[in-house]
C-alpha positions in Angstrom: 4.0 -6.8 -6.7 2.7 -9.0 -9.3 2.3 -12.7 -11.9 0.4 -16.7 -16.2 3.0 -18.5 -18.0 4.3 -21.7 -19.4 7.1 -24.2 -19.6 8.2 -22.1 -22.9 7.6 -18.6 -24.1 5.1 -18.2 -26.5 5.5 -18.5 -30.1 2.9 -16.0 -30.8 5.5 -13.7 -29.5 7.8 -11.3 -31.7 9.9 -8.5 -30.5 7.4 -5.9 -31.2 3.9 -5.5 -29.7 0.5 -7.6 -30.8 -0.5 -5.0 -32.3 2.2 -4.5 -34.8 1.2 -7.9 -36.4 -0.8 -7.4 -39.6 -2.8 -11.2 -39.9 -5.9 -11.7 -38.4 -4.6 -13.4 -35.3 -2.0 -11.0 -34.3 -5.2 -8.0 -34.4 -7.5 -10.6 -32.3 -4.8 -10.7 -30.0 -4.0 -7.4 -29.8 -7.6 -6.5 -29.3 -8.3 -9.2 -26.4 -4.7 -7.9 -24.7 -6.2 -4.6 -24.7 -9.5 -5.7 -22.9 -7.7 -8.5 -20.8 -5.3 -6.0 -19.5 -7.1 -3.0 -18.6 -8.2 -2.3 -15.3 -12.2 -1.7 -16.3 -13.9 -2.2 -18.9 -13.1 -0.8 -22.2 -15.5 0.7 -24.9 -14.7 0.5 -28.2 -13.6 4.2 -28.5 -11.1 3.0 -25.6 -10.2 -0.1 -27.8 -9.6 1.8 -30.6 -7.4 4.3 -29.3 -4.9 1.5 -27.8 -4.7 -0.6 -30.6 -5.1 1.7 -33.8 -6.6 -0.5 -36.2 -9.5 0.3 -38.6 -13.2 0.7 -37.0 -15.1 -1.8 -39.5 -11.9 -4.4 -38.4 -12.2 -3.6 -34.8 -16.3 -4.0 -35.1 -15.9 -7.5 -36.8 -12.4 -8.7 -34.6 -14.8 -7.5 -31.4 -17.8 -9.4 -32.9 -16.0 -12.2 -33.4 -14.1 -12.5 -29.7 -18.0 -12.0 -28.7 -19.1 -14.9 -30.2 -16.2 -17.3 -29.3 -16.9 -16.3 -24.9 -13.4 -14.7 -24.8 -14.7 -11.3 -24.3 -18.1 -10.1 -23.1 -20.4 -7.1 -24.0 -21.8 -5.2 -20.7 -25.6 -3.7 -21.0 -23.3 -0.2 -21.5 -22.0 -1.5 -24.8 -18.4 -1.8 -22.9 -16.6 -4.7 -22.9 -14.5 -7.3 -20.7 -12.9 -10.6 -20.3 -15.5 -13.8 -20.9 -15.5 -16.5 -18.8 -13.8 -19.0 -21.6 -10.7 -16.8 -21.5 -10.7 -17.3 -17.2 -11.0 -21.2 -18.3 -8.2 -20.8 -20.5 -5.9 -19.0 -17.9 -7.2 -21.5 -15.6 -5.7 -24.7 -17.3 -3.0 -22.9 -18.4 -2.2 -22.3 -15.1 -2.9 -25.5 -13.5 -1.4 -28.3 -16.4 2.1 -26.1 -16.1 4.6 -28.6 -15.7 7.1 -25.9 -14.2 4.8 -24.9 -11.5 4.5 -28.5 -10.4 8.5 -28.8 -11.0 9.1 -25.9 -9.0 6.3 -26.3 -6.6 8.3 -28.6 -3.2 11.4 -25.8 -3.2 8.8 -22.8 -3.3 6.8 -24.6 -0.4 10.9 -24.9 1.6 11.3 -21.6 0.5 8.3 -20.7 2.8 9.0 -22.8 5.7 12.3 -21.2 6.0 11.1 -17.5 5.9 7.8 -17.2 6.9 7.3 -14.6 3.9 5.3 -14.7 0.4 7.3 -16.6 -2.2 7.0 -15.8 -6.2 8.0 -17.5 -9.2 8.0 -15.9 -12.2 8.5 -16.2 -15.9 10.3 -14.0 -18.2 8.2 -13.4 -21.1 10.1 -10.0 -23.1 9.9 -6.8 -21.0 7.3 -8.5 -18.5 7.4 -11.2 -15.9 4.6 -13.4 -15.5 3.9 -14.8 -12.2 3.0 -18.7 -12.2 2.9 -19.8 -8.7 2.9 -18.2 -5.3 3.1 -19.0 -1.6 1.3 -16.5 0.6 3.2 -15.5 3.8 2.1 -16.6 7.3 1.7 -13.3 8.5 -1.1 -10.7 8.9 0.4 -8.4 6.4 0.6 -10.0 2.8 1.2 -9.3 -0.4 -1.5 -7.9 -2.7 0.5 -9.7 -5.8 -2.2 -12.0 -8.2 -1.2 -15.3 -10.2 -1.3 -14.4 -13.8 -0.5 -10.5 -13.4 2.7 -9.5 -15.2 4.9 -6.5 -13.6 7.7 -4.3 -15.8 10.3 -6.8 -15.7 13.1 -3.4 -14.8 11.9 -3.1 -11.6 11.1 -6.5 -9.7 13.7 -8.3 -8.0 12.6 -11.6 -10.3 12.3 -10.1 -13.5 15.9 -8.2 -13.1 17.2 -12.1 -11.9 15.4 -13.6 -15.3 17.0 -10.8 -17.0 20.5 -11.3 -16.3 20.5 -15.1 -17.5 19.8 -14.1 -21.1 22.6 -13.7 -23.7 24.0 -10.1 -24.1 21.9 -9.8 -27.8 19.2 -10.8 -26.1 19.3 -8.5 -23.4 20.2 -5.4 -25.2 17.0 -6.2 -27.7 14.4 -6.4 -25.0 15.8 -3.3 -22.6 15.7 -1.5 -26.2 11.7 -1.9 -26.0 11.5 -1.0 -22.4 9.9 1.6 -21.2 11.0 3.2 -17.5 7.8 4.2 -15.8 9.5 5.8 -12.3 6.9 3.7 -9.9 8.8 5.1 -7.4 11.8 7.1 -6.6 14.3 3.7 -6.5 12.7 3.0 -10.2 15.5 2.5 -13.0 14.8 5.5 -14.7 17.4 4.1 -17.9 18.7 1.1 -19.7 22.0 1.9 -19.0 21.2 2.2 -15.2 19.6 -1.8 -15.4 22.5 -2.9 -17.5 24.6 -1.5 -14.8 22.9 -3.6 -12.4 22.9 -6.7 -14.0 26.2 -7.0 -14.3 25.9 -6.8 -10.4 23.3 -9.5 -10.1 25.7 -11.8 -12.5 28.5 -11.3 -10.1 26.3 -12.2 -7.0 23.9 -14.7 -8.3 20.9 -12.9 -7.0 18.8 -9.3 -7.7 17.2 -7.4 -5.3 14.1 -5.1 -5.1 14.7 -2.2 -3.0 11.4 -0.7 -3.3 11.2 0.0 -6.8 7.9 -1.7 -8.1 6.1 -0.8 -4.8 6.7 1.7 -1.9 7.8 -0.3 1.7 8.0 -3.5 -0.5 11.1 -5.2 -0.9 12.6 -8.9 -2.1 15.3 -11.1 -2.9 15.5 -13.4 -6.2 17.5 -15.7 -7.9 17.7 -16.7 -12.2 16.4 -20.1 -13.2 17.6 -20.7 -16.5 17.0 -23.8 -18.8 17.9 -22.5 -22.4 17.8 -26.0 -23.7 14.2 -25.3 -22.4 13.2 -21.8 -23.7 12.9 -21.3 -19.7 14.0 -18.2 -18.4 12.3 -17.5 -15.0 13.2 -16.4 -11.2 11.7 -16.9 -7.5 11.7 -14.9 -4.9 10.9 -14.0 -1.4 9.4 -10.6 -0.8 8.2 -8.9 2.0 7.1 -5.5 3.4 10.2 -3.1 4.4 9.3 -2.6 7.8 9.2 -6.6 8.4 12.1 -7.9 6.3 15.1 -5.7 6.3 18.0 -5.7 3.3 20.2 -7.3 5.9 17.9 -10.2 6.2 17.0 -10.4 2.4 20.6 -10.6 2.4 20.9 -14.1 4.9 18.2 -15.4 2.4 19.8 -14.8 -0.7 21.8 -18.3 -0.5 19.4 -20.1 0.4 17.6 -18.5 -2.9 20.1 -19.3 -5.1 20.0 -23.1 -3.9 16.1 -23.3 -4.6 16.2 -22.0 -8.2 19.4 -24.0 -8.9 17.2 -27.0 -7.7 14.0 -26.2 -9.4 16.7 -25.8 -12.7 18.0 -29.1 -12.3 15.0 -30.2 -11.7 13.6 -29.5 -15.0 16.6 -30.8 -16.9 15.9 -34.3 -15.1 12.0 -34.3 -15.4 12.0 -33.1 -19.0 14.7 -34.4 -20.3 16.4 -33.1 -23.5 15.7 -30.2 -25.0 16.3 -28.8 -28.3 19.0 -29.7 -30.0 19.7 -32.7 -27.8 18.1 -35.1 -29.2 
């Protein structure tokens, strides 16, 4: 299971890849996504394989990233995240006016369930966990604050998914790509599309297992447009604990909390575009 986000979706963002972009920021990014994102450290033959650019670019965009504390070079010549990119995350994380927004239904969320509760951020193919309530019991979930998951196969990121406008949708399941994480795992477009229409006739998604074997949740859209804000929360659990049946009793009361965090916004932040 996984989660940084905002209030809004980045407008750094374009339909295709960092890496795609030609200007100097778009290859810094790409080159600090390629670090950030990895699961060890990366050398620059590593680098350079994922994000194609020239060497003598990548040398002086590495250099650079160096210099500023947003990456680090190890005594192996490899490289990883610097501590001014952690500070970054960290007060992106903390000064996110949806987290606090959202934070009092998440917490009755919890106190009605006893299991971990998520809330996540759309941001194109990927959902980006902002908040999270641990579950009371001895079994949790290994899911991290700031750690985006396939947005296809997570009970939030199929919920975010069906609030967006059918152009909207089509473009972003056109750039997906369906790792099989398990055997549940969408393996298709066509098979999420089928699905969504589902979740927009209930109200709610579900996650039978396919991000994570024996791990299971329900989730519910909260959706702002006037607000660029296109997010879910859920409550997960492990199979063996929480049934379908039971993630199935929870659903309304799922549906309530991200109606309420929704409204919510709209009344704190008043306006959005266009409304003025």
């Amino acid at each position: 299971m996984a989660e940084a986000g905002g209030m809004e979706r980045s407008k750094l963002d374009n339909p295709e890849k960092h890496g795609a972009g030609t200007g100097t920021l778009g290859k810094a990014l790409a080159v600090l996504e390629a670090v950030a994102m990895a699961d060890r450290p990366q050398r620059f033959t590593d680098i350079l394989q994922s994000v194609g650019q020239p060497r003598g670019t990548l040398h002086r965009l590495l250099g650079h990233l160096v210099d500023e504390g947003l990456l680090v070079q190890r005594q192996d010549l490899s490289y990883e995240p610097g501590l001014r990119l952690l500070k970054l995350a960290y007060r992106s994380w903390s000064g996110s006016r949806f987290r606090d927004i959202a934070e009092p239904y998440l917490l009755r969320l919890h106190d009605l369930t006893g299991e971990t509760v998520h809330l996540g951020v759309l941001q194109e193919t990927e959902i980006i966990y902002v908040d999270k309530v641990e579950s009371r019991q001895t079994v949790r979930m290994s899911s991290q604050i700031g750690k985006a998951s396939p947005a296809y196969c997570t009970g939030v990121g199929k919920a975010a998914l069906s609030s967006l406008p059918p152009d909207e949708l089509r473009r972003i399941t056109a750039r997906m790509e369906f790792r099989p994480f398990t055997a549940r795992t969408h393996r298709s477009a066509a098979a999420l599309l089928a699905e969504i229409e589902e979740i927009r006739r209930d109200g709610h998604a579900f996650d039978r297992e396919e991000h994570e074997a024996e791990i299971c949740c329900v989730a519910a859209p909260i959706a702002v447009q006037e607000h660029d804000l296109v997010a879910g929360v859920s409550v997960t659990g492990p199979s063996y604990r929480v049934s379908m049946a039971q993630l199935a009793i929870w659903a309304k009361d799922v549906r309530k909390a991200a109606a309420e965090i929704a409204e919510e916004v709209r009344i704190r932040l008043g306006p959005g575009r266009g409304e003025r």
